[in-house]
ZAMARLUM-659601 format. One record per atom (N, C-alpha, C, CB): residue number from 1; residue in one letter; chain; atom name; z, y, x. Coordinates in pm, whole numbers. Atoms other than C-alpha are relative to their C-alpha. Glycine has a CB too. Example, Ala and Ser with C-alpha at 12.3 -4.5 7.8 and 13.67 -1.06 7.14 Angstrom:
// residues 2
<drenfi:1	baza:a	lomi:A	vexdren:N	pz:0	py:-119	px:89>
<drenfi:1	baza:a	lomi:A	vexdren:CA	pz:780	py:-450	px:1230>
<drenfi:1	baza:a	lomi:A	vexdren:C	pz:0	py:120	px:90>
<drenfi:1	baza:a	lomi:A	vexdren:CB	pz:125	py:3	px:-99>
<drenfi:2	baza:s	lomi:A	vexdren:N	pz:-6	py:-119	px:-82>
<drenfi:2	baza:s	lomi:A	vexdren:CA	pz:714	py:-106	px:1367>
<drenfi:2	baza:s	lomi:A	vexdren:C	pz:73	py:109	px:-77>
<drenfi:2	baza:s	lomi:A	vexdren:CB	pz:-142	py:46	px:41>
This chain:
// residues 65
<drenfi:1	baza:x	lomi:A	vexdren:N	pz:-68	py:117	px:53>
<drenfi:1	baza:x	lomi:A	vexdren:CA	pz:-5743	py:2148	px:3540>
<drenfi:1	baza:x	lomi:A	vexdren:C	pz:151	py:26	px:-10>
<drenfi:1	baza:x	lomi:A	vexdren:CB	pz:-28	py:-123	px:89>
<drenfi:2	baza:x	lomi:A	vexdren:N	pz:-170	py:-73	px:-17>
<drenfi:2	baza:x	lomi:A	vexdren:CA	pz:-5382	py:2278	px:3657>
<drenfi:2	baza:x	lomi:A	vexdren:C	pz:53	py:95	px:-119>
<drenfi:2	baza:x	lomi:A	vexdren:CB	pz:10	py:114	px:146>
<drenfi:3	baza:x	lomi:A	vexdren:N	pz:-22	py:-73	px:114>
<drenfi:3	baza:x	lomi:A	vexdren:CA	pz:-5404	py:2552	px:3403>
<drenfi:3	baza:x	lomi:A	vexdren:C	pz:41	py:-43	px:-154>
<drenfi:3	baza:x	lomi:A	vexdren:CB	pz:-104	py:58	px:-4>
<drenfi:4	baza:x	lomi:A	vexdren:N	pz:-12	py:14	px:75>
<drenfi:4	baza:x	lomi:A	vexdren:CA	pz:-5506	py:2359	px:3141>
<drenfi:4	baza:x	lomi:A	vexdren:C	pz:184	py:-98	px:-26>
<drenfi:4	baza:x	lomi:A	vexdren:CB	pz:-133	py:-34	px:-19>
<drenfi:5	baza:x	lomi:A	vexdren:N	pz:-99	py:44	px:-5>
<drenfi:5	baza:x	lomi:A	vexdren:CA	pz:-5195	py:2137	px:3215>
<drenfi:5	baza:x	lomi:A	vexdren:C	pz:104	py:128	px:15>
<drenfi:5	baza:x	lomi:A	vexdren:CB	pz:-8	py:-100	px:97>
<drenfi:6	baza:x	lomi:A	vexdren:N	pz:-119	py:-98	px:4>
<drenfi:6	baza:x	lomi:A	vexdren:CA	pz:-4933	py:2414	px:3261>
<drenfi:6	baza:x	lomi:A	vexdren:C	pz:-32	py:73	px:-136>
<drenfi:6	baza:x	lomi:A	vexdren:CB	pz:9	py:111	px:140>
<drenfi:7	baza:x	lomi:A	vexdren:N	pz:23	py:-55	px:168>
<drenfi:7	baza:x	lomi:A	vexdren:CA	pz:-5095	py:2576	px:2899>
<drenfi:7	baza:x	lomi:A	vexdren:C	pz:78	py:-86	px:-59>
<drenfi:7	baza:x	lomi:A	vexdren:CB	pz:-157	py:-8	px:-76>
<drenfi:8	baza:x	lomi:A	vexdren:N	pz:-11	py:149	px:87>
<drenfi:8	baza:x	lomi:A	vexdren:CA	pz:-5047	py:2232	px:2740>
<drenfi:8	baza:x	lomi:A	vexdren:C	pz:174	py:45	px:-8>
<drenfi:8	baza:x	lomi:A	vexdren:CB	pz:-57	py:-196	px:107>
<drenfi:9	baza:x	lomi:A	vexdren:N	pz:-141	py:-22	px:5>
<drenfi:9	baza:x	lomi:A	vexdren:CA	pz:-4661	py:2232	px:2895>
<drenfi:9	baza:x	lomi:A	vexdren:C	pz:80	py:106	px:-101>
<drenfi:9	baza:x	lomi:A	vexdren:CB	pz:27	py:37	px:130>
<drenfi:10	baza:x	lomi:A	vexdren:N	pz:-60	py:-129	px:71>
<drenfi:10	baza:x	lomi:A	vexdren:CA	pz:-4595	py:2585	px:2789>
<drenfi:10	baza:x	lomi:A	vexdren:C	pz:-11	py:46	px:-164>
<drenfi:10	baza:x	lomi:A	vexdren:CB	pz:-64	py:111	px:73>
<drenfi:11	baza:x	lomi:A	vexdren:N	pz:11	py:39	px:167>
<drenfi:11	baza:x	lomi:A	vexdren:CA	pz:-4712	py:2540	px:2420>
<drenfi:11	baza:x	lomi:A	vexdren:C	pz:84	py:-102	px:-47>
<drenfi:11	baza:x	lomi:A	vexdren:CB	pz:-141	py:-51	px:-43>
<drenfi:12	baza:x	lomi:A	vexdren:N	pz:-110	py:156	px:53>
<drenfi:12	baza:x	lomi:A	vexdren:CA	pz:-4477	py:2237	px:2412>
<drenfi:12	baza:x	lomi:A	vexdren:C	pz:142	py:44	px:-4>
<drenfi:12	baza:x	lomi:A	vexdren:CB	pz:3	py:-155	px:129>
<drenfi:13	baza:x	lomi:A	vexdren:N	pz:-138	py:-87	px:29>
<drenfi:13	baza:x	lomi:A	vexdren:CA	pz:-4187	py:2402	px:2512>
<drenfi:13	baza:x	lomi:A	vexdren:C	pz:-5	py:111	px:-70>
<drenfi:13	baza:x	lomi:A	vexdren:CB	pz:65	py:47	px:114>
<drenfi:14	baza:x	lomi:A	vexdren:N	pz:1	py:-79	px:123>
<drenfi:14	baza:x	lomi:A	vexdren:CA	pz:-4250	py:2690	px:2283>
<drenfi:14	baza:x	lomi:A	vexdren:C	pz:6	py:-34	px:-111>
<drenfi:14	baza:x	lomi:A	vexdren:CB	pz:-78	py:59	px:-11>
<drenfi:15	baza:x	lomi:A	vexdren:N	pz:-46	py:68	px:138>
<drenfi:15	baza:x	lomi:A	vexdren:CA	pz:-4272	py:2495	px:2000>
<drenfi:15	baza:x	lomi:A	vexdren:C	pz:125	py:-89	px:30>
<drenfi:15	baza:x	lomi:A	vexdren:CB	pz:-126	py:-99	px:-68>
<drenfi:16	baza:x	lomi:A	vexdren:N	pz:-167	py:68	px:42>
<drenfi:16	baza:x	lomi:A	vexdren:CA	pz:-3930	py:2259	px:2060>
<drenfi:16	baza:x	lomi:A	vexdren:C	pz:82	py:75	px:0>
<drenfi:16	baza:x	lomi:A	vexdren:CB	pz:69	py:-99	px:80>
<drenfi:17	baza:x	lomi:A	vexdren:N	pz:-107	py:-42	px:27>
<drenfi:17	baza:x	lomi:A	vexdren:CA	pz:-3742	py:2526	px:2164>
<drenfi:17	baza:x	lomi:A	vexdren:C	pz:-20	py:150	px:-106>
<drenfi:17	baza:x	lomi:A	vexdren:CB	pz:70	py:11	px:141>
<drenfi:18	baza:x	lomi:A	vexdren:N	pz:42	py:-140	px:80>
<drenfi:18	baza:x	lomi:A	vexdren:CA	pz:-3908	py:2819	px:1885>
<drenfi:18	baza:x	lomi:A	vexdren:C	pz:-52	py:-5	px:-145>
<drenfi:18	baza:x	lomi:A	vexdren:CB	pz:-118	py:70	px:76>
<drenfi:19	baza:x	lomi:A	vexdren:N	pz:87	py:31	px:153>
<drenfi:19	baza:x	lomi:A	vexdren:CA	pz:-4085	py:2642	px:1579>
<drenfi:19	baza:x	lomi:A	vexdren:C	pz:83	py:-125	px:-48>
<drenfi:19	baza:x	lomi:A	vexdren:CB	pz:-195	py:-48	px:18>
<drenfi:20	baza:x	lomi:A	vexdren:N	pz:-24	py:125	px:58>
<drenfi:20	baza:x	lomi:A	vexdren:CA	pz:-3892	py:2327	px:1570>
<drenfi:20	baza:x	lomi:A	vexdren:C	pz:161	py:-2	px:-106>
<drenfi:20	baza:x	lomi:A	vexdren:CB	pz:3	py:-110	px:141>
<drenfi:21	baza:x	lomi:A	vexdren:N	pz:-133	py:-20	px:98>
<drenfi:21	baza:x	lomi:A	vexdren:CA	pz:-3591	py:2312	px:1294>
<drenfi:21	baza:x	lomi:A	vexdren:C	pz:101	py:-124	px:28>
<drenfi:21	baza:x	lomi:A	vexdren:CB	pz:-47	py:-2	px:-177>
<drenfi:22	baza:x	lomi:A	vexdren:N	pz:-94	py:135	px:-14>
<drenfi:22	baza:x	lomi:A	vexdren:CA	pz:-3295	py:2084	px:1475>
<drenfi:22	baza:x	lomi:A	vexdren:C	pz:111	py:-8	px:-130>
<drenfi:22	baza:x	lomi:A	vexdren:CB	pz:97	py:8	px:162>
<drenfi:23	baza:x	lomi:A	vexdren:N	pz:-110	py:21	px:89>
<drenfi:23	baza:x	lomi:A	vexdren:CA	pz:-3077	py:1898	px:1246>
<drenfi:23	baza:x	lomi:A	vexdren:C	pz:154	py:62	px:69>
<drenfi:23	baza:x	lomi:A	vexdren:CB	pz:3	py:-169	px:-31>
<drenfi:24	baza:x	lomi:A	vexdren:N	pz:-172	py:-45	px:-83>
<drenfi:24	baza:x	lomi:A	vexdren:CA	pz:-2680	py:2007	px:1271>
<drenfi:24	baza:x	lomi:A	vexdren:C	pz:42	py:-119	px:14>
<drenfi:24	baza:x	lomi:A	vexdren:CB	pz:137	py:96	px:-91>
<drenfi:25	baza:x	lomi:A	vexdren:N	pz:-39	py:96	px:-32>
<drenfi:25	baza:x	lomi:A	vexdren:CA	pz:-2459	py:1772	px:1395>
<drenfi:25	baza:x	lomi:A	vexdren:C	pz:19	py:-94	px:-112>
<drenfi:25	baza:x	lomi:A	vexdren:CB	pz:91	py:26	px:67>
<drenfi:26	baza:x	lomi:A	vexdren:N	pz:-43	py:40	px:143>
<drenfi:26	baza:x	lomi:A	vexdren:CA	pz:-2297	py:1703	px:1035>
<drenfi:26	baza:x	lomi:A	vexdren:C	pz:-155	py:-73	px:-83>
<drenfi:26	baza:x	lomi:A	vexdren:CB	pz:67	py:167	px:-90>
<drenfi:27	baza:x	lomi:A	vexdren:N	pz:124	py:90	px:79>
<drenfi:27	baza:x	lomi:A	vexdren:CA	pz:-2702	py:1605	px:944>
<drenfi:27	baza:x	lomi:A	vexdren:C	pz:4	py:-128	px:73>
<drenfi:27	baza:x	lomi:A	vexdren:CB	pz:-170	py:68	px:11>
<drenfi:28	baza:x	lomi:A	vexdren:N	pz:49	py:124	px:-98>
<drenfi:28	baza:x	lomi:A	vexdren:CA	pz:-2713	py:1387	px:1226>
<drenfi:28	baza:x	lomi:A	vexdren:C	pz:53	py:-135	px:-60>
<drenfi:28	baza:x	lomi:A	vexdren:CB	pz:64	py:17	px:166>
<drenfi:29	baza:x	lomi:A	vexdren:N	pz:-48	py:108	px:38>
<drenfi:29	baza:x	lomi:A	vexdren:CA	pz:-2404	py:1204	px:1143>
<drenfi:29	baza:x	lomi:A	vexdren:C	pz:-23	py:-46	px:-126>
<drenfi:29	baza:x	lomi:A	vexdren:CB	pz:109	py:3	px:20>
<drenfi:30	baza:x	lomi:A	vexdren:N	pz:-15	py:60	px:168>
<drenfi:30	baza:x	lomi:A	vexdren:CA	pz:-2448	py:1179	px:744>
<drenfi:30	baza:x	lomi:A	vexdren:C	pz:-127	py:-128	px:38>
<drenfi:30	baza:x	lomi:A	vexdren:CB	pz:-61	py:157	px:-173>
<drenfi:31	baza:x	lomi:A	vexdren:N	pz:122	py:69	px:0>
<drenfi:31	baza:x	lomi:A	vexdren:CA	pz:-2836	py:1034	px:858>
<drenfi:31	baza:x	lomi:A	vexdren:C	pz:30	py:-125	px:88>
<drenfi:31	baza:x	lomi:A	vexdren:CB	pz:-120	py:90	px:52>
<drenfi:32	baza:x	lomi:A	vexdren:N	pz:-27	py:120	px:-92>
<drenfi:32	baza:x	lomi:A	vexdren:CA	pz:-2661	py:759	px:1125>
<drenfi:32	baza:x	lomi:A	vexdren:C	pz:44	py:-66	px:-107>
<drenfi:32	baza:x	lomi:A	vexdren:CB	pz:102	py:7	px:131>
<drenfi:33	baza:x	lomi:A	vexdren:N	pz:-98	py:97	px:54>
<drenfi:33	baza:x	lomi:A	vexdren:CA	pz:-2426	py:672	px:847>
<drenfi:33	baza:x	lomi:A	vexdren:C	pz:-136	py:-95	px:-135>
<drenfi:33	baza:x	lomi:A	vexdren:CB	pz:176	py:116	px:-89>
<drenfi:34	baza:x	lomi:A	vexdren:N	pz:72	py:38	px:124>
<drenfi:34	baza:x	lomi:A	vexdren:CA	pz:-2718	py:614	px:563>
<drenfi:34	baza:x	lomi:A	vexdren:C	pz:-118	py:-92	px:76>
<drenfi:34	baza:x	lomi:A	vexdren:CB	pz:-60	py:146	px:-99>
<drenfi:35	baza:x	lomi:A	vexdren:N	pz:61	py:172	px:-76>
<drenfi:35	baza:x	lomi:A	vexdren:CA	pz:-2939	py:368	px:874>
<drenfi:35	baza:x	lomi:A	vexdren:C	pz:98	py:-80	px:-17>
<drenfi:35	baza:x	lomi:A	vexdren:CB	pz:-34	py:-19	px:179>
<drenfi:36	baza:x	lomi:A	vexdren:N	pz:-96	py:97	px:-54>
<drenfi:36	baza:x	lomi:A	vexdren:CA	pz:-2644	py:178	px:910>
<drenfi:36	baza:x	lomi:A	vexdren:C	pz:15	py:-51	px:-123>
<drenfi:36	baza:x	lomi:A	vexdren:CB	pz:132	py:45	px:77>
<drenfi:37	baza:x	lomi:A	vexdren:N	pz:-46	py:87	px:103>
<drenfi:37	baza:x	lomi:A	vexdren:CA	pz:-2568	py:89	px:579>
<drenfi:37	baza:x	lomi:A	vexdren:C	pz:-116	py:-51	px:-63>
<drenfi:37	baza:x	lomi:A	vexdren:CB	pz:89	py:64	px:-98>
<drenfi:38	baza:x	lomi:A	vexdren:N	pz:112	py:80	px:28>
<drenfi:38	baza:x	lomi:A	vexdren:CA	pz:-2918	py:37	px:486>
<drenfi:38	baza:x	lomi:A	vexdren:C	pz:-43	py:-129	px:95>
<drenfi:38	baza:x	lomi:A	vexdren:CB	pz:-106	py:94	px:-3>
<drenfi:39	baza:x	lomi:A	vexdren:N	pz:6	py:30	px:-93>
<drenfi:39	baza:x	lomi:A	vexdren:CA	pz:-2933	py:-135	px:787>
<drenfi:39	baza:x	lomi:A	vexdren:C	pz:68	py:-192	px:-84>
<drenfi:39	baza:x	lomi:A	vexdren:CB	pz:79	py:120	px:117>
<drenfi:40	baza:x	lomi:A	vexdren:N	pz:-98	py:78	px:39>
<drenfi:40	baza:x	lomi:A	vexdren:CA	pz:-2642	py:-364	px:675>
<drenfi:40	baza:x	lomi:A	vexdren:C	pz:-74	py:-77	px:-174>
<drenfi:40	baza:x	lomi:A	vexdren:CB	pz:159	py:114	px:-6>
<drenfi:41	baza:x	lomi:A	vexdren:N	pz:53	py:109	px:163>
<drenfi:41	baza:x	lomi:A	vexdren:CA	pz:-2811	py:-437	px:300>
<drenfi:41	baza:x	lomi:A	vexdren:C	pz:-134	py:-13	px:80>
<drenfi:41	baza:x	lomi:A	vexdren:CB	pz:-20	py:98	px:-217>
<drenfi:42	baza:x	lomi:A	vexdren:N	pz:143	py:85	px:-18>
<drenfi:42	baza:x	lomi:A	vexdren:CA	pz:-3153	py:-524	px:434>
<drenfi:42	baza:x	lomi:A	vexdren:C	pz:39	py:-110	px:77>
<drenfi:42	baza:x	lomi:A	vexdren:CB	pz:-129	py:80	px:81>
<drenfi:43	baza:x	lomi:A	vexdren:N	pz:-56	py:114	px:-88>
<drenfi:43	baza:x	lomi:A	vexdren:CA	pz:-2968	py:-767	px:713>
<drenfi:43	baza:x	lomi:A	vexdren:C	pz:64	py:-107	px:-80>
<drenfi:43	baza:x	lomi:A	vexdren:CB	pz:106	py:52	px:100>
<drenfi:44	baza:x	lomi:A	vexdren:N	pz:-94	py:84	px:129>
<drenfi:44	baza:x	lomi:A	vexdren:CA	pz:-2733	py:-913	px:401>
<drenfi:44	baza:x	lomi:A	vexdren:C	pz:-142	py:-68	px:-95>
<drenfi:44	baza:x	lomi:A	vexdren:CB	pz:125	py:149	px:-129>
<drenfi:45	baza:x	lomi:A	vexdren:N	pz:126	py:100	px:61>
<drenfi:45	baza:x	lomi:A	vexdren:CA	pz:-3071	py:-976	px:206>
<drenfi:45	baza:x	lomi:A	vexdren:C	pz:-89	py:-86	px:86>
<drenfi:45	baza:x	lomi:A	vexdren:CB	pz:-104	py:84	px:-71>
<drenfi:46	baza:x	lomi:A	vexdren:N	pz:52	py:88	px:-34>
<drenfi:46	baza:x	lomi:A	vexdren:CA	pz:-3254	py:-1118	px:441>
<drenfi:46	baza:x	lomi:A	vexdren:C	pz:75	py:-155	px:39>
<drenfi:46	baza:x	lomi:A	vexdren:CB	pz:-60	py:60	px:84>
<drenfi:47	baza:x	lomi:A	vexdren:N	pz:-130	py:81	px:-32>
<drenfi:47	baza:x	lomi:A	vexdren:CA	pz:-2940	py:-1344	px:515>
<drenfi:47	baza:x	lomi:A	vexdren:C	pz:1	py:-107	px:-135>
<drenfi:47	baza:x	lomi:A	vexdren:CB	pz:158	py:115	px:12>
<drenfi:48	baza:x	lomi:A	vexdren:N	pz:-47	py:117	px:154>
<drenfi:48	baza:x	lomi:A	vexdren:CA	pz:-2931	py:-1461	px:155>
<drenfi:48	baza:x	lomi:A	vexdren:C	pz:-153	py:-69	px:-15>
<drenfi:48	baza:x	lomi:A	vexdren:CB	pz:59	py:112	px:-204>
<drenfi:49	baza:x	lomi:A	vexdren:N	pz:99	py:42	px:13>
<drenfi:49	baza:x	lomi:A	vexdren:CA	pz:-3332	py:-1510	px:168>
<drenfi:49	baza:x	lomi:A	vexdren:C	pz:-29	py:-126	px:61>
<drenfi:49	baza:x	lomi:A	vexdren:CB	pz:-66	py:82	px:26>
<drenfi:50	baza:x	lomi:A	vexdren:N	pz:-28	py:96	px:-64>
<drenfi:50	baza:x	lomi:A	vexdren:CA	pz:-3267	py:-1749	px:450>
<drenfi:50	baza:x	lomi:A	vexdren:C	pz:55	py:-98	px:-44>
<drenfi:50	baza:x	lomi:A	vexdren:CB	pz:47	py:26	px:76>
<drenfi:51	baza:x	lomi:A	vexdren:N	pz:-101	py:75	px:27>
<drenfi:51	baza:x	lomi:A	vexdren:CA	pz:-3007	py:-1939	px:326>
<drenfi:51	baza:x	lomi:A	vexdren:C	pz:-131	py:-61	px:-139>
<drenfi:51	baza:x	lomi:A	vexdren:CB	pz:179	py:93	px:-32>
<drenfi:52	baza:x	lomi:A	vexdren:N	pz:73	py:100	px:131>
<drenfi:52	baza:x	lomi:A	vexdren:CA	pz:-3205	py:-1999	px:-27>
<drenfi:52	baza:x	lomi:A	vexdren:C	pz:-154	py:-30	px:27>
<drenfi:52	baza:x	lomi:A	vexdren:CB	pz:4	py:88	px:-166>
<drenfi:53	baza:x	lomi:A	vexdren:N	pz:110	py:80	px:-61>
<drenfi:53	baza:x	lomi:A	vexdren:CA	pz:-3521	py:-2084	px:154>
<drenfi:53	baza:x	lomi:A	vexdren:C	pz:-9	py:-96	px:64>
<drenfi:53	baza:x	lomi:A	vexdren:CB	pz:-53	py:44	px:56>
<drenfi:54	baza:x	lomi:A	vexdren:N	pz:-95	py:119	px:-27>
<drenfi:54	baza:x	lomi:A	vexdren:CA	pz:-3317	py:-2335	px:358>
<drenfi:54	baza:x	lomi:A	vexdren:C	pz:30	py:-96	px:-74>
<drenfi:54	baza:x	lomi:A	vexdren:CB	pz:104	py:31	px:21>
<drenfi:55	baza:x	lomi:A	vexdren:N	pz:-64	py:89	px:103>
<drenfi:55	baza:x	lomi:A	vexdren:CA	pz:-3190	py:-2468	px:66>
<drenfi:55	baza:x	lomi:A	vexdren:C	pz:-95	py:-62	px:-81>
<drenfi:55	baza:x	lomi:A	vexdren:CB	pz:93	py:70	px:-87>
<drenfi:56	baza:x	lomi:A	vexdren:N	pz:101	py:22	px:79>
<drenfi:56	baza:x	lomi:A	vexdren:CA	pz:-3555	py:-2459	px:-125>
<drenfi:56	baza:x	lomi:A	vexdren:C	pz:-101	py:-145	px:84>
<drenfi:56	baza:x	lomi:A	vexdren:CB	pz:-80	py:163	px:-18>
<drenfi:57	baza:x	lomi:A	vexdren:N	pz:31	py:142	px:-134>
<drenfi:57	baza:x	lomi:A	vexdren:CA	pz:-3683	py:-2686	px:211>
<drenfi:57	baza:x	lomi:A	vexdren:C	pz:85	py:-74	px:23>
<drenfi:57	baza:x	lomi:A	vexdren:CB	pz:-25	py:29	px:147>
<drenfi:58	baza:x	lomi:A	vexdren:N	pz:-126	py:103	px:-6>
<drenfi:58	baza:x	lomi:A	vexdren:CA	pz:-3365	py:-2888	px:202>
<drenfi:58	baza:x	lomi:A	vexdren:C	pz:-90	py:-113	px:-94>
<drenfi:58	baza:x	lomi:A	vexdren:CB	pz:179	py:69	px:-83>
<drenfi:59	baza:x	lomi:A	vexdren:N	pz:34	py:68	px:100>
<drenfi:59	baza:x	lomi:A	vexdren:CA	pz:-3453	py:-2978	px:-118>
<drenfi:59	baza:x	lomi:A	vexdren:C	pz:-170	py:-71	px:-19>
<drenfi:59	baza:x	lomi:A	vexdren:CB	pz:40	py:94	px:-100>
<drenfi:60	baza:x	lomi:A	vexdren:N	pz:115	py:72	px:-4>
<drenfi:60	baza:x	lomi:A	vexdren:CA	pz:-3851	py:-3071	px:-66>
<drenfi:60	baza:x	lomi:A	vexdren:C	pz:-1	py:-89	px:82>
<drenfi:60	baza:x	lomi:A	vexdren:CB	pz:-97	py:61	px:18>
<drenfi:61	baza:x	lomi:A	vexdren:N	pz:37	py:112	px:-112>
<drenfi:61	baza:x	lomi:A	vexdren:CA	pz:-3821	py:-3239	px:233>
<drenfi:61	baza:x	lomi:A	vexdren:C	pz:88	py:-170	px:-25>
<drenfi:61	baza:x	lomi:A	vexdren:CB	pz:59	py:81	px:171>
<drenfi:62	baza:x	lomi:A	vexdren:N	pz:-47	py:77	px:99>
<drenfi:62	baza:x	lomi:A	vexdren:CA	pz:-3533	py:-3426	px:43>
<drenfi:62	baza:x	lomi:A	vexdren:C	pz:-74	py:-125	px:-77>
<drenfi:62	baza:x	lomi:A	vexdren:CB	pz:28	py:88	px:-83>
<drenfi:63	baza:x	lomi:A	vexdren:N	pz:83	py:59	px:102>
<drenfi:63	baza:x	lomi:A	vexdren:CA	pz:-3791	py:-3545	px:-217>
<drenfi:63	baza:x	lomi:A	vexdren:C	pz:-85	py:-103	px:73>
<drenfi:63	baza:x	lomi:A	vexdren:CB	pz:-88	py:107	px:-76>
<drenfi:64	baza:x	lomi:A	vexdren:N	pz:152	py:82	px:-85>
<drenfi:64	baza:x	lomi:A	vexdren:CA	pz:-4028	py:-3733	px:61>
<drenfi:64	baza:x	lomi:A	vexdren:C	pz:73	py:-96	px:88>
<drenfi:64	baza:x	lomi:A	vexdren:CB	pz:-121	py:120	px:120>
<drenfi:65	baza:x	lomi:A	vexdren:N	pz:-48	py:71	px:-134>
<drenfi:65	baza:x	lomi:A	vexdren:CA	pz:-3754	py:-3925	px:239>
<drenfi:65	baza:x	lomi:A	vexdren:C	pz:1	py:-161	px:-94>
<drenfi:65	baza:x	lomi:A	vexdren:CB	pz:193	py:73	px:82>
């Protein structure tokens, strides 16, 4: 059982530190900067979805008073 667990390990660390392709730093940051701003327009649309769904139930509940 031990074996198979210390195999397992030792195939794991052989592949992260031998097969795996790390980004460079310069990828890292370009890929933080391109969440964040997507980040920022999906947060801005859902923001405006709110607001005119607000406004779409303003206006029905409006109609029944």
């Amino acid at each position: 059982m031990f074996t198979k667990i210390k195999t397992y390990l030792s195939a794991t660390y052989d592949e992260l530190v031998n097969k795996v392709s790390w980004p460079t730093w310069q990828e890292l940051q370009n890929s933080a900067v391109i969440v964040m701003i997507a980040t920022f327009i999906i947060a801005f649309l859902v923001f405006i979805m709110d607001i005119s769904l607000k406004n779409v139930m303003e206006l029905i509940y409006g109609l029944f008073k």
